[in-house]
N, CA, C and O atoms as a Tripos MOL2 file, in Angstrom:
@<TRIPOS>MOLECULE
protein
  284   283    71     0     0
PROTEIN
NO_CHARGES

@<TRIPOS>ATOM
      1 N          12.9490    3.4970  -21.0690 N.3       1 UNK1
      2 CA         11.8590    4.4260  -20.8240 C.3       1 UNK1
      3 C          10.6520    3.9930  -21.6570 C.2       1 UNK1
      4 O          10.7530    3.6960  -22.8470 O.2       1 UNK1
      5 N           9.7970    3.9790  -21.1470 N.am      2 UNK2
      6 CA          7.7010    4.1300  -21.8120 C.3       2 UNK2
      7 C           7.9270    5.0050  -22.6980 C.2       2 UNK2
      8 O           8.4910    6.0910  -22.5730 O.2       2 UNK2
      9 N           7.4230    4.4640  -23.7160 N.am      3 UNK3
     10 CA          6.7540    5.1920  -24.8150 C.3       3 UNK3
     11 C           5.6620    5.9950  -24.1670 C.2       3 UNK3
     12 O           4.9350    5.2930  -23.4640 O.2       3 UNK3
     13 N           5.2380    7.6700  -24.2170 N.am      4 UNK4
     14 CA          4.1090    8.0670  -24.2390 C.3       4 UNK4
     15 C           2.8020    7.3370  -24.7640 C.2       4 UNK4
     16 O           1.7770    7.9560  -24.4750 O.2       4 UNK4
     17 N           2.6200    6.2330  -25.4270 N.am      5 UNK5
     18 CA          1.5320    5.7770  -25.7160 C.3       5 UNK5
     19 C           1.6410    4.8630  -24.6140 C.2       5 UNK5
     20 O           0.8960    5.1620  -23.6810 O.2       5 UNK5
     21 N           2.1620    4.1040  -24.4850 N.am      6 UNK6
     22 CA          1.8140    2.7850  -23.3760 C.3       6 UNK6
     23 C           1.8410    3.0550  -21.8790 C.2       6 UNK6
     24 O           1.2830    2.2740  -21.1080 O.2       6 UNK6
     25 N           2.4470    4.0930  -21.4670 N.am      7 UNK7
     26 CA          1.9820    5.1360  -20.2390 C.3       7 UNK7
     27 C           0.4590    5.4080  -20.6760 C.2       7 UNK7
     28 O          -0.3850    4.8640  -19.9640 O.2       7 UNK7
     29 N           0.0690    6.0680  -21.5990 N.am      8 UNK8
     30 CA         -1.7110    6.5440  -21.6890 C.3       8 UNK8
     31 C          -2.1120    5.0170  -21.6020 C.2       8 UNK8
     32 O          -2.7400    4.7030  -20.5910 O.2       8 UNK8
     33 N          -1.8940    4.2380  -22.3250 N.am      9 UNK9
     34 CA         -2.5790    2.9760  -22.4850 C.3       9 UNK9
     35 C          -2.6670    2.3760  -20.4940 C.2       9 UNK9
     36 O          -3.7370    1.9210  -20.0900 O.2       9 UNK9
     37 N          -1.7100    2.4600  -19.7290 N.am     10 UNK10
     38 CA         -1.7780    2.2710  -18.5160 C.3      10 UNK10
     39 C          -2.8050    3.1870  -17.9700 C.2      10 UNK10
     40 O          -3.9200    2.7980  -17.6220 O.2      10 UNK10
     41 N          -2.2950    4.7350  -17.8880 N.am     11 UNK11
     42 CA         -3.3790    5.4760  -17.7300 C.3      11 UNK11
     43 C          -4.9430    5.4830  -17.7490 C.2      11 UNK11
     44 O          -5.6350    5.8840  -16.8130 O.2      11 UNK11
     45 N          -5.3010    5.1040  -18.6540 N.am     12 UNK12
     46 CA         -6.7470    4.9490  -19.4020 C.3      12 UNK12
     47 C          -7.1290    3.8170  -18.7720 C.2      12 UNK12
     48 O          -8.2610    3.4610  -19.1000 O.2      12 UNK12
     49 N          -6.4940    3.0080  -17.8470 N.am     13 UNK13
     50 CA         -6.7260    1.5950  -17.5220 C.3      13 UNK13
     51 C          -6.3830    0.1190  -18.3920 C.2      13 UNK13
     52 O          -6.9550   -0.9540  -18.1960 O.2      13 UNK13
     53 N          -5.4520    0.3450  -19.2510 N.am     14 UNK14
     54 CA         -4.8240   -1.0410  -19.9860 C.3      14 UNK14
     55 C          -4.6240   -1.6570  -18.9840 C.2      14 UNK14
     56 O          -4.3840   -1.1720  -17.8780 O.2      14 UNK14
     57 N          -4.7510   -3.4870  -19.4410 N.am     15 UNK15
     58 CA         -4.9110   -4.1910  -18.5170 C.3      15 UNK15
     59 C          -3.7080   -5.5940  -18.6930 C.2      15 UNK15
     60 O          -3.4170   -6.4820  -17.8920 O.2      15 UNK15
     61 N          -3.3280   -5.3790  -19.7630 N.am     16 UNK16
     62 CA         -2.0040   -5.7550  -20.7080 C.3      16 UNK16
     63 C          -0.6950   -5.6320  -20.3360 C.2      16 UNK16
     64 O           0.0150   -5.3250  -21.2940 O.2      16 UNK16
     65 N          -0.0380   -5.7710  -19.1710 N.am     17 UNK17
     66 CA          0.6880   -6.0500  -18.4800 C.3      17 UNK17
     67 C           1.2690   -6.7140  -17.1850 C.2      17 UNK17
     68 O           0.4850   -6.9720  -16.2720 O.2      17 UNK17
     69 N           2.5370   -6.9900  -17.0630 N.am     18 UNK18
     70 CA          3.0900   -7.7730  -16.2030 C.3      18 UNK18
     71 C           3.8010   -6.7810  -14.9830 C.2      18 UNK18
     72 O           4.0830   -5.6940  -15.4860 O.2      18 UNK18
     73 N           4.2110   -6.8530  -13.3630 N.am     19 UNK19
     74 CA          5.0760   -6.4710  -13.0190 C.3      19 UNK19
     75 C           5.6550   -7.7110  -12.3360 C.2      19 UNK19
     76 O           4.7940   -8.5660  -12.1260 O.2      19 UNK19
     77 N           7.0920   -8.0840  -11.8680 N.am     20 UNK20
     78 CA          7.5670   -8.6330  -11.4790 C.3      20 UNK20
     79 C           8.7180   -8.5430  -11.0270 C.2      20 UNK20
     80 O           9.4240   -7.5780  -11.3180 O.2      20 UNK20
     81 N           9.1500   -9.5550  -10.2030 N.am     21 UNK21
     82 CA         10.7810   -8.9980   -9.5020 C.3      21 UNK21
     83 C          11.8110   -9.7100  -10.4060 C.2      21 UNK21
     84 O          11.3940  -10.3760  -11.3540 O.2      21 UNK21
     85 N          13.2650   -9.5930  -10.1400 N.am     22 UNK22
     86 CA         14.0450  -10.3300  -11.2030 C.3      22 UNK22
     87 C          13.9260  -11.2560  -11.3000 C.2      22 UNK22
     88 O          13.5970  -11.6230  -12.4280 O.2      22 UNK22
     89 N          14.1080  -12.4010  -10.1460 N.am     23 UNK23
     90 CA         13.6680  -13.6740  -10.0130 C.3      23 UNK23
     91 C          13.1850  -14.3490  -10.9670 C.2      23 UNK23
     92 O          13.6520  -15.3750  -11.4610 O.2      23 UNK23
     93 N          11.7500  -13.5030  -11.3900 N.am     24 UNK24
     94 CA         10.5460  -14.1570  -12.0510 C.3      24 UNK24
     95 C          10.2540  -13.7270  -13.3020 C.2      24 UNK24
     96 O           9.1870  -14.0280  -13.8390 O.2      24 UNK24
     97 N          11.6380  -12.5990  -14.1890 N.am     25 UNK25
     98 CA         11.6800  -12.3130  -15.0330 C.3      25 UNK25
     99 C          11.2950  -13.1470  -16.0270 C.2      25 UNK25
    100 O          10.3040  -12.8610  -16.6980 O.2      25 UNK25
    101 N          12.0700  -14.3720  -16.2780 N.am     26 UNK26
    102 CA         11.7910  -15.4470  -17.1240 C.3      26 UNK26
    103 C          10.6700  -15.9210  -17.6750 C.2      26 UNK26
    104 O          10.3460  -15.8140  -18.8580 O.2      26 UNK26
    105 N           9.9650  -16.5480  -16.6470 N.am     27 UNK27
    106 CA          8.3660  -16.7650  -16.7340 C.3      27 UNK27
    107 C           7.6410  -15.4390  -16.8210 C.2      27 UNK27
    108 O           6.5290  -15.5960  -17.3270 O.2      27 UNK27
    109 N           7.8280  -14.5500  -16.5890 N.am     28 UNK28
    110 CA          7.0460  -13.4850  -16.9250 C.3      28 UNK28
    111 C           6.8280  -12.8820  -18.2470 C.2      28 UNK28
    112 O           5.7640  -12.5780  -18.7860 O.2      28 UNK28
    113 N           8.0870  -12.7620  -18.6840 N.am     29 UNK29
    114 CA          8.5150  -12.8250  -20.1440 C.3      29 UNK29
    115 C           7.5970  -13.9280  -21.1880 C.2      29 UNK29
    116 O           6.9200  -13.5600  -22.1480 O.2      29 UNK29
    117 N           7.7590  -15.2320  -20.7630 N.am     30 UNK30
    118 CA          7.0530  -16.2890  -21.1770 C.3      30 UNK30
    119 C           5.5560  -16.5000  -21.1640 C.2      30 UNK30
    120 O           4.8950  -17.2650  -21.8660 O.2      30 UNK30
    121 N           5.0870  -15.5190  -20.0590 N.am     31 UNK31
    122 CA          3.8120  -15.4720  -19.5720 C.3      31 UNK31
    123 C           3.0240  -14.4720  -20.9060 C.2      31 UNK31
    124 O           1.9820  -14.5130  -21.5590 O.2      31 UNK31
    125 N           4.0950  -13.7130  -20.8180 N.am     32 UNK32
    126 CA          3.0520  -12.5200  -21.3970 C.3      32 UNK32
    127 C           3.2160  -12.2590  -23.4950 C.2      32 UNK32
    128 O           2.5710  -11.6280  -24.3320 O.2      32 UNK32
    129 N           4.0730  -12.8930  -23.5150 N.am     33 UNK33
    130 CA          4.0810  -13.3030  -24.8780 C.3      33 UNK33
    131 C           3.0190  -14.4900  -25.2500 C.2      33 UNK33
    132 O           2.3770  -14.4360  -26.2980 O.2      33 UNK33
    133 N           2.8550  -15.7420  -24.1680 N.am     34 UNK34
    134 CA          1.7300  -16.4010  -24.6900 C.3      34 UNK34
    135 C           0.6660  -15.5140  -23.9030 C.2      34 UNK34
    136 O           0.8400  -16.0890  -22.8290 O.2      34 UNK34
    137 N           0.1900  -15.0430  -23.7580 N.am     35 UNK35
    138 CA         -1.0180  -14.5440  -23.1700 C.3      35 UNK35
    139 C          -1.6760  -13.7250  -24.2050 C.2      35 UNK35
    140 O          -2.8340  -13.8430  -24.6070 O.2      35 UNK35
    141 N          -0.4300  -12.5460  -24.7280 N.am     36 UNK36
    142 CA         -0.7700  -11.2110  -25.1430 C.3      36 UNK36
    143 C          -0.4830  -11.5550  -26.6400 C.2      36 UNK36
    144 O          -1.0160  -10.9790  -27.5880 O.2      36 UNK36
    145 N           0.3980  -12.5340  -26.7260 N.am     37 UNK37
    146 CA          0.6820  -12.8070  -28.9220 C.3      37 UNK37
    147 C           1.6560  -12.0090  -28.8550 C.2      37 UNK37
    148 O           2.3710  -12.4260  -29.7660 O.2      37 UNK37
    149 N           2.2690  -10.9980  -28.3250 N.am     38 UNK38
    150 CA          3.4120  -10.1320  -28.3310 C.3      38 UNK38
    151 C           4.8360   -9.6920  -27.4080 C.2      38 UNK38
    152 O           4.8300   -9.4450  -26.2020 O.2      38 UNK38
    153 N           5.5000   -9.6780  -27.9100 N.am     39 UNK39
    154 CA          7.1960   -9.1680  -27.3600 C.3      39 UNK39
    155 C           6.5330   -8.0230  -26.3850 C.2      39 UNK39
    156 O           5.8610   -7.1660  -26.9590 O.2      39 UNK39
    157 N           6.6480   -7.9520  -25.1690 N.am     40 UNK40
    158 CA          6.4660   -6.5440  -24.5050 C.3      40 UNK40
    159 C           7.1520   -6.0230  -24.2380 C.2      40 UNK40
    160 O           8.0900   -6.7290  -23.8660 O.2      40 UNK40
    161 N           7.4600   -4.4200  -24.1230 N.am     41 UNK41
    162 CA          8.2120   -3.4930  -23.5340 C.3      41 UNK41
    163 C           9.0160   -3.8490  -22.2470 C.2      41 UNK41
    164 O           8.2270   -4.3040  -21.4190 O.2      41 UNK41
    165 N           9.9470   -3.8210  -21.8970 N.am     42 UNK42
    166 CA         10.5730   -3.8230  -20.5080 C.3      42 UNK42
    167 C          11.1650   -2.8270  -20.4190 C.2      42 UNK42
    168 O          11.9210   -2.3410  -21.2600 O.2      42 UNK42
    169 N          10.6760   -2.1200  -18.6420 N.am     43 UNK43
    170 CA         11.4350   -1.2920  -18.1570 C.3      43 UNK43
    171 C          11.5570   -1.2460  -17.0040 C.2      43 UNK43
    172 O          10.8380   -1.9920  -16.3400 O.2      43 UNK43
    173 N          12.2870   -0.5640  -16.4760 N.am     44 UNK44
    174 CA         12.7400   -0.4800  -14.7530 C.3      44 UNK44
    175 C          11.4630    0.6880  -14.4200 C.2      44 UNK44
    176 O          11.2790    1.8570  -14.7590 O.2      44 UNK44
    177 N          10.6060   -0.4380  -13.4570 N.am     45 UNK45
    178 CA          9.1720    0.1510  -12.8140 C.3      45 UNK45
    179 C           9.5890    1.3830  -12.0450 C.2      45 UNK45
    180 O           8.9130    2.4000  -11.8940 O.2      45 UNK45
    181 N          11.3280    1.0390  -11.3810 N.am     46 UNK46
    182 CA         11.0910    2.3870   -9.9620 C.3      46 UNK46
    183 C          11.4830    3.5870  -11.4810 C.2      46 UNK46
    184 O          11.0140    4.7150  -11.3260 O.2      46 UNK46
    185 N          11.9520    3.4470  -12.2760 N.am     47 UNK47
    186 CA         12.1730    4.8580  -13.3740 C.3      47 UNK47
    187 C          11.3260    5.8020  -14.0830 C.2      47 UNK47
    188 O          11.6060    6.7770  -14.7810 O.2      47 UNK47
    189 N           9.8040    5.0790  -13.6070 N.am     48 UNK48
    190 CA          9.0040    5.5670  -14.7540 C.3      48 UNK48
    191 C           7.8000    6.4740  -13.6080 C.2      48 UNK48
    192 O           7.5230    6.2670  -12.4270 O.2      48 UNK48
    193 N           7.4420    7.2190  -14.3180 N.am     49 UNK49
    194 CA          6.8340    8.3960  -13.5050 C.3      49 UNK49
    195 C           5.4200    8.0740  -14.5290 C.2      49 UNK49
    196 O           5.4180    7.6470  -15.6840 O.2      49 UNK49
    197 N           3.7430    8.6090  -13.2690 N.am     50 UNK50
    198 CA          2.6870    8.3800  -14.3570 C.3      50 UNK50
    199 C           1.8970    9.0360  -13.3350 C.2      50 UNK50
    200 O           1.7850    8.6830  -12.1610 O.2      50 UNK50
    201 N           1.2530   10.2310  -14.0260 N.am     51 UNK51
    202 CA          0.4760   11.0660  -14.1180 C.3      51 UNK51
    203 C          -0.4220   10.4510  -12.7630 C.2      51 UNK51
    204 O          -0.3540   10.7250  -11.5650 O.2      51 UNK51
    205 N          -1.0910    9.7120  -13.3600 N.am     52 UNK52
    206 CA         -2.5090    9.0010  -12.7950 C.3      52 UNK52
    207 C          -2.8430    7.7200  -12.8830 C.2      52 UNK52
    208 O          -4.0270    7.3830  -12.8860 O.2      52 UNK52
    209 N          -1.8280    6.8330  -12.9660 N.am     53 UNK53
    210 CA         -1.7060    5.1450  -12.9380 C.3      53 UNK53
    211 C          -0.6070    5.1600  -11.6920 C.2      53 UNK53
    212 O           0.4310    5.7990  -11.5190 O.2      53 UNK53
    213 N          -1.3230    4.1410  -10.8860 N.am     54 UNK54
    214 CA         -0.5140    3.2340   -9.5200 C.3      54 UNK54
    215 C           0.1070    2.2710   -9.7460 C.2      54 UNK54
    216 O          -0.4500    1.2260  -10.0830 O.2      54 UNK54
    217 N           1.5420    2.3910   -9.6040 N.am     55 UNK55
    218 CA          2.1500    1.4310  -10.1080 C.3      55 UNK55
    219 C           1.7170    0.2990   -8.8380 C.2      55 UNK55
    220 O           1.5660    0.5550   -7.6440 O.2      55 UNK55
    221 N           1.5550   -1.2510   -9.6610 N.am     56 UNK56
    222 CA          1.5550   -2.1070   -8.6850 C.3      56 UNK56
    223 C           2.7610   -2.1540   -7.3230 C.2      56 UNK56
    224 O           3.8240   -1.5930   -7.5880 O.2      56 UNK56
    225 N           2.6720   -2.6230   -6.2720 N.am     57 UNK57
    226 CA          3.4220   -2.4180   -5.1150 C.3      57 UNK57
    227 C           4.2710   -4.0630   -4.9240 C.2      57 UNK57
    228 O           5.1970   -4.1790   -4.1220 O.2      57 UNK57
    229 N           3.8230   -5.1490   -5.7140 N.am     58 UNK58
    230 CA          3.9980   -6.7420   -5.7570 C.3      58 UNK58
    231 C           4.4100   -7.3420   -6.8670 C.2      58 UNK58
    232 O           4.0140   -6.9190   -7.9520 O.2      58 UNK58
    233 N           5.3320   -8.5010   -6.7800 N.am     59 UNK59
    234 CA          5.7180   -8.9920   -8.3100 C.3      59 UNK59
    235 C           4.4510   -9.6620   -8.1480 C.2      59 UNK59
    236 O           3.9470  -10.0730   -7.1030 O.2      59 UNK59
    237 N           3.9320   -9.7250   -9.5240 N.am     60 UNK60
    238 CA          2.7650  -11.2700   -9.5880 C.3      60 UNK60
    239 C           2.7450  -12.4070   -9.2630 C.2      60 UNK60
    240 O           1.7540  -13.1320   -9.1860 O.2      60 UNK60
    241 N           4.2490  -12.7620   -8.9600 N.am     61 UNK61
    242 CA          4.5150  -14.4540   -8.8900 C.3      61 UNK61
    243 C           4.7700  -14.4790   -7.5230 C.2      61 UNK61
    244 O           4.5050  -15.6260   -7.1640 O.2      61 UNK61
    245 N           5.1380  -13.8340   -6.5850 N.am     62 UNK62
    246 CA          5.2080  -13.7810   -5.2110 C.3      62 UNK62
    247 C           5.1820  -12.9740   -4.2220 C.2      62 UNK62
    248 O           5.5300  -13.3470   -3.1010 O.2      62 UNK62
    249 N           4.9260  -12.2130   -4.3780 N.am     63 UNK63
    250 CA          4.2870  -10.6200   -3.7900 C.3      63 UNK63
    251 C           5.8490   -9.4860   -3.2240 C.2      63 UNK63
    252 O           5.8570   -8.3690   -2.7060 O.2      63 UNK63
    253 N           6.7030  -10.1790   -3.5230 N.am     64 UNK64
    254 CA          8.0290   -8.8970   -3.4610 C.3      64 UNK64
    255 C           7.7960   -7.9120   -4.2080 C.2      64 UNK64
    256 O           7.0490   -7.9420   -5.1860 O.2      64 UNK64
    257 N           8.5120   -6.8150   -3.7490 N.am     65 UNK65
    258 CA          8.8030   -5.7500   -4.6210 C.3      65 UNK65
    259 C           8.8340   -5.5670   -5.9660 C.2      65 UNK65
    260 O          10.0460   -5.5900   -6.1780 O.2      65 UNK65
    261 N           8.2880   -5.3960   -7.0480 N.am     66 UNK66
    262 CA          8.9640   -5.2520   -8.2330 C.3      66 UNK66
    263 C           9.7250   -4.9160   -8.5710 C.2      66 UNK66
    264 O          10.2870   -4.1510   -7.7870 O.2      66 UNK66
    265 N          10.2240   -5.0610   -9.5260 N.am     67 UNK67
    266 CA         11.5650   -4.6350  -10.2150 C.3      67 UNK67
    267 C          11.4990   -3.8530  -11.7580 C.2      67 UNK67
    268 O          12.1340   -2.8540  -12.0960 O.2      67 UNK67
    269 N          10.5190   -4.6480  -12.5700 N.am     68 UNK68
    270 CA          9.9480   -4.9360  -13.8940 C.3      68 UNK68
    271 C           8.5090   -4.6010  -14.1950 C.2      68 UNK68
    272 O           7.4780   -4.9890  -13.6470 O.2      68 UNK68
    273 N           8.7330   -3.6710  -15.3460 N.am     69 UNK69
    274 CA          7.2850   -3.6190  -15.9680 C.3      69 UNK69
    275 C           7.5480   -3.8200  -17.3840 C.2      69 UNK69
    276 O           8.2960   -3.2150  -18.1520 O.2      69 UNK69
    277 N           6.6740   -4.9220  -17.5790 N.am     70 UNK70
    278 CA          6.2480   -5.6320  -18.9020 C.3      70 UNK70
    279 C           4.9510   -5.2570  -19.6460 C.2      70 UNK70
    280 O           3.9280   -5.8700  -19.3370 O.2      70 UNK70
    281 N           4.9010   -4.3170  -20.5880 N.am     71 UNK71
    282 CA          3.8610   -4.0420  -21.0540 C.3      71 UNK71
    283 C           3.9420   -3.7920  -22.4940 C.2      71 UNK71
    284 O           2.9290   -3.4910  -23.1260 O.2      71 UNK71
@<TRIPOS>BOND
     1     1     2 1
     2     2     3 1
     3     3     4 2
     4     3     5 am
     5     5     6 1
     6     6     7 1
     7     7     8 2
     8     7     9 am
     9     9    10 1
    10    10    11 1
    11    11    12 2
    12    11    13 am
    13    13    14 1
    14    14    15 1
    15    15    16 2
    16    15    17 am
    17    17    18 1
    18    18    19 1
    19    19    20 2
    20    19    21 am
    21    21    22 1
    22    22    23 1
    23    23    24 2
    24    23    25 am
    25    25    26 1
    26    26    27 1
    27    27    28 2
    28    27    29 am
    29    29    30 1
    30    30    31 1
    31    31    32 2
    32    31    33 am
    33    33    34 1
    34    34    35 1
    35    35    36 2
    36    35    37 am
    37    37    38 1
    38    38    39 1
    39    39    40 2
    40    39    41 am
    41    41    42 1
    42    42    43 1
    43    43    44 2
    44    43    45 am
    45    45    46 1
    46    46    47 1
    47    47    48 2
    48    47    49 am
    49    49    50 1
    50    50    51 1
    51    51    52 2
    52    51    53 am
    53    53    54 1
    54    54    55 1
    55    55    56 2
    56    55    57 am
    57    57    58 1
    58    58    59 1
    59    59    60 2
    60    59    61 am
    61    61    62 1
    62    62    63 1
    63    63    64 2
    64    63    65 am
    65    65    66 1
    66    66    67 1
    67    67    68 2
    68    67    69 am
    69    69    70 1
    70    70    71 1
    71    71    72 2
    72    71    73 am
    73    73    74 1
    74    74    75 1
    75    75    76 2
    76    75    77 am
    77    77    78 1
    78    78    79 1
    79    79    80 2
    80    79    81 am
    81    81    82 1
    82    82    83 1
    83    83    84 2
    84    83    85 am
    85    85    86 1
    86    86    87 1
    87    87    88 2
    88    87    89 am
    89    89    90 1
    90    90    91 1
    91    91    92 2
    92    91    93 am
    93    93    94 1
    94    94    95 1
    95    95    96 2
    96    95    97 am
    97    97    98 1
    98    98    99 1
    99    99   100 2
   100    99   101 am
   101   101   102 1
   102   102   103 1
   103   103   104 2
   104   103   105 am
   105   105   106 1
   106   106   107 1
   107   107   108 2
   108   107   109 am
   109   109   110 1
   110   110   111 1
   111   111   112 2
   112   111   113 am
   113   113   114 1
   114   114   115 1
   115   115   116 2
   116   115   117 am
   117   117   118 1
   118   118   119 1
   119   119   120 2
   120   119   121 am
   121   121   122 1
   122   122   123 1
   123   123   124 2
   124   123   125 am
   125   125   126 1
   126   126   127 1
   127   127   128 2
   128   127   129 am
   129   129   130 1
   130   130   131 1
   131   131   132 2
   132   131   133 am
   133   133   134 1
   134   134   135 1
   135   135   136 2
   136   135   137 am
   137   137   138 1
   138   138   139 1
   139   139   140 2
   140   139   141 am
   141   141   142 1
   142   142   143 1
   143   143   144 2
   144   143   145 am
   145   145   146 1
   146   146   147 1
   147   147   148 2
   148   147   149 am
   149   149   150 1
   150   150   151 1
   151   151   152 2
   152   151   153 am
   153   153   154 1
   154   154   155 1
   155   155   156 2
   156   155   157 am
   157   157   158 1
   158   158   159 1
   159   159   160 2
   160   159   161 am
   161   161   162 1
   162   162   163 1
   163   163   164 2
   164   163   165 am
   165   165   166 1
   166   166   167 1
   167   167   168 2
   168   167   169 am
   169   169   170 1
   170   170   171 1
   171   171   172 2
   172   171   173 am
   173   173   174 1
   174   174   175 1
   175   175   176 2
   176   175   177 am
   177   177   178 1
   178   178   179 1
   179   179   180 2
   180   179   181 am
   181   181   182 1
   182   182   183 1
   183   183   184 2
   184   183   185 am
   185   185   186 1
   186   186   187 1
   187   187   188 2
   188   187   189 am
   189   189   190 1
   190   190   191 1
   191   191   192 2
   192   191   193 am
   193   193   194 1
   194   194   195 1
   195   195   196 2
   196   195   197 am
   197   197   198 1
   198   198   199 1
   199   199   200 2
   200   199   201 am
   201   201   202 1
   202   202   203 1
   203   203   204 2
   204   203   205 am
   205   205   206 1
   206   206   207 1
   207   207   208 2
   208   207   209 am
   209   209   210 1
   210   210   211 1
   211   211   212 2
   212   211   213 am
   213   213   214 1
   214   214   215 1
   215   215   216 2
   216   215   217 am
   217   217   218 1
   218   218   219 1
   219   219   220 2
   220   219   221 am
   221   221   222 1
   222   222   223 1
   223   223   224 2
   224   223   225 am
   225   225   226 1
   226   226   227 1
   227   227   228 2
   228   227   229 am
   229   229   230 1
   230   230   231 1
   231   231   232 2
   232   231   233 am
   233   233   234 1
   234   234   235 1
   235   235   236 2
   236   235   237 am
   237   237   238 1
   238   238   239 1
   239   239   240 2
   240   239   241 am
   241   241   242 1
   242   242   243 1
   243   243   244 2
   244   243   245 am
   245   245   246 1
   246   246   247 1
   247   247   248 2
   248   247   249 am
   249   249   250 1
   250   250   251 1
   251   251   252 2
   252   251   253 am
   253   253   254 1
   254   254   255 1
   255   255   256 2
   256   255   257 am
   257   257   258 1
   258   258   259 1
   259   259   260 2
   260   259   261 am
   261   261   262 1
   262   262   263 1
   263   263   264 2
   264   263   265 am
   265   265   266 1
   266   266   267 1
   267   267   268 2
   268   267   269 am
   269   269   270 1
   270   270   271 1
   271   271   272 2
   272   271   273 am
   273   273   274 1
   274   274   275 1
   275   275   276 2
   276   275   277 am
   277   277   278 1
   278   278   279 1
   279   279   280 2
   280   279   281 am
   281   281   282 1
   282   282   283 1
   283   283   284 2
@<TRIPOS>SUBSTRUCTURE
     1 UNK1         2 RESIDUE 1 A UNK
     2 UNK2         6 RESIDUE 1 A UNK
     3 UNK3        10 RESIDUE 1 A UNK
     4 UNK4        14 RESIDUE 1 A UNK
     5 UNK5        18 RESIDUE 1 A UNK
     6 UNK6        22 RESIDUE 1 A UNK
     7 UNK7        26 RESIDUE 1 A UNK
     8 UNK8        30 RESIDUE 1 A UNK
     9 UNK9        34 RESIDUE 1 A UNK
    10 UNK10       38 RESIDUE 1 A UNK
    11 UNK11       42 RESIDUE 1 A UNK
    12 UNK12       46 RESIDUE 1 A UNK
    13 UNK13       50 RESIDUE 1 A UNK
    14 UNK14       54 RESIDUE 1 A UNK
    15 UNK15       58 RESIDUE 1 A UNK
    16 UNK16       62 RESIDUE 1 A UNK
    17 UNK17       66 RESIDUE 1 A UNK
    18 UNK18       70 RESIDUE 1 A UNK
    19 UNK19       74 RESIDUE 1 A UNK
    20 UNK20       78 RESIDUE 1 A UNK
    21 UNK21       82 RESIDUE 1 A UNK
    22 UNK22       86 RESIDUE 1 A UNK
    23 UNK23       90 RESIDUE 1 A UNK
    24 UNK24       94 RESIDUE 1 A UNK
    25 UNK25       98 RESIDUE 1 A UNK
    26 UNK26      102 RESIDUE 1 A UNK
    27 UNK27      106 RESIDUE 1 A UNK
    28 UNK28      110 RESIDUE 1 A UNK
    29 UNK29      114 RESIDUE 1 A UNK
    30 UNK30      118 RESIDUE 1 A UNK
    31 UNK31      122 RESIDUE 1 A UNK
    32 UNK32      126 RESIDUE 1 A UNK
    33 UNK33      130 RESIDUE 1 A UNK
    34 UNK34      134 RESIDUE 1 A UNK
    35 UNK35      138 RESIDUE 1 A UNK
    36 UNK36      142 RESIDUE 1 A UNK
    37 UNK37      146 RESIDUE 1 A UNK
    38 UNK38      150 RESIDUE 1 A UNK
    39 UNK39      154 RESIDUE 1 A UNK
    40 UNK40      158 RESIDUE 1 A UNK
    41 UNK41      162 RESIDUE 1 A UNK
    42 UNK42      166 RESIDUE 1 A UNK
    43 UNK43      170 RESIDUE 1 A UNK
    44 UNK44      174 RESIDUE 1 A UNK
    45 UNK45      178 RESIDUE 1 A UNK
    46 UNK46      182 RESIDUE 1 A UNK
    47 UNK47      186 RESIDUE 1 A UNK
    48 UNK48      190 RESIDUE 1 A UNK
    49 UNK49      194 RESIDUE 1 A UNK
    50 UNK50      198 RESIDUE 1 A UNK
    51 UNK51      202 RESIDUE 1 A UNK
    52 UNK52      206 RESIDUE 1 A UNK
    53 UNK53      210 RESIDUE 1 A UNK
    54 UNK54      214 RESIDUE 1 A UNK
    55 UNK55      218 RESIDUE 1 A UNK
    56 UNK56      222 RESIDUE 1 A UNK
    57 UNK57      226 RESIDUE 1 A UNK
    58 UNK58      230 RESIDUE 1 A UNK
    59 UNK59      234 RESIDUE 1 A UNK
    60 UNK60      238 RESIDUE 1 A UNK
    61 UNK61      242 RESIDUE 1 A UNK
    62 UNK62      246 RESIDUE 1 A UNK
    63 UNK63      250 RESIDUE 1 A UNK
    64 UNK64      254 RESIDUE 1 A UNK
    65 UNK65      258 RESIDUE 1 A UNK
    66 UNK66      262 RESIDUE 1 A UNK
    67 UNK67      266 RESIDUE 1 A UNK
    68 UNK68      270 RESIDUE 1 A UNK
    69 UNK69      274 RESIDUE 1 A UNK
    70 UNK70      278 RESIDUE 1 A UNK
    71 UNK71      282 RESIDUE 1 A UNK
């Protein structure tokens, strides 16, 4: 589960995250540690409920379903 802060941080428009399908877990993981300097959160995208943020509908690396949110 999201921390209440990184849900607002989505909310508010943070721009600091990954979604992706399992597949592309790996590199995504890899992606966003060199990108961001940091370990990100993982959670199961269909679990998480948000006020007023759209969860993306596409992994980044090939437009399937997500699975993963990296933030």
């Amino acid at each position: 589960m999201l921390s209440a802060e990184k849900k607002q941080y989505l909310e508010e428009g943070g721009q600091n995250f990954i979604v992706c399908d399992e597949e592309h877990m790996e590199i995504a993981l890899d992606e966003f540690v060199d990108e961001f300097e940091e370990a990100p959160d993982v959670v199961l995208l269909e679990q998480e409920v948000f006020d007023s943020w759209n969860k993306p509908v596409s992994c980044r690396y090939c437009g399937q379903k997500p699975k993963y949110l990296l933030v």
